[in-house]
N, C-alpha and C positions, 0 to 999 in steps of 0.2 A: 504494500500500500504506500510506503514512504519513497521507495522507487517511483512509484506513478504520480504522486504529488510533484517530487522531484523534477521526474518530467514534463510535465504540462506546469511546471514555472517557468524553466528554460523555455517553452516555446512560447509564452506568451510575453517573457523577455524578448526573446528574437523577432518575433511579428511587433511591437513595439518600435524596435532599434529600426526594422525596417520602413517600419513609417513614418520612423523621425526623419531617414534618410530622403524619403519620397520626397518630401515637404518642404526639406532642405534645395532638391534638386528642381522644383518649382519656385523655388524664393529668388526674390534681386540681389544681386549682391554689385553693393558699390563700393569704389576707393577713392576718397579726398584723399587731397596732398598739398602741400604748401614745400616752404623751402627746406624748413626745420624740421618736420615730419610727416607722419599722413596716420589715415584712419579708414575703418574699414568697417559698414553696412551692410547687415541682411534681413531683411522683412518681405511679405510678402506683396507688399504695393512697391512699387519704383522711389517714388517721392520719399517713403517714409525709411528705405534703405539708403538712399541718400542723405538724408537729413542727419541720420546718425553716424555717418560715415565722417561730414561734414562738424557734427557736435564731438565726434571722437579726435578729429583730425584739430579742432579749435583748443581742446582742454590740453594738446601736447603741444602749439603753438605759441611761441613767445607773442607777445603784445607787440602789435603794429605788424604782426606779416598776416596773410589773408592763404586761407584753405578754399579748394576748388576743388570738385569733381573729374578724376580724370577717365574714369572706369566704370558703368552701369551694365552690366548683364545679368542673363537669365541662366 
């Protein structure tokens, strides 16, 4: 019996992981970059993969240089 619990966690581990991965390979993934660093976004709208790419690329950015998107794909 502890063999068969055993196994049907494992699988419902593995169908999990697999559709973390789906989801992953449907999402945008963007990369801001400035001079000093960059940052990198994934969500599943464009806009809001960018936005965080952009907010990630801002918070390792020295004051006065300017972060931009260089990279949006699916």
């Amino acid at each position: 019996m502890r063999l068969a619990r055993t196994s049907f966690l494992a699988a419902l581990i593995g169908l999990g992981l697999v559709a973390v991965s789906a989801q992953e390979a449907a999402a945008w993934q963007c990369t801001a970059r400035s001079r000093a660093a960059m940052g990198w976004g994934v969500s599943s709208s464009r806009s809001s993969a960018s936005q965080r790419a952009l907010r990630e690329c801002a918070v390792r950015t020295p004051r006065g240089m300017m972060c931009r998107i260089t990279r949006c794909r699916r």
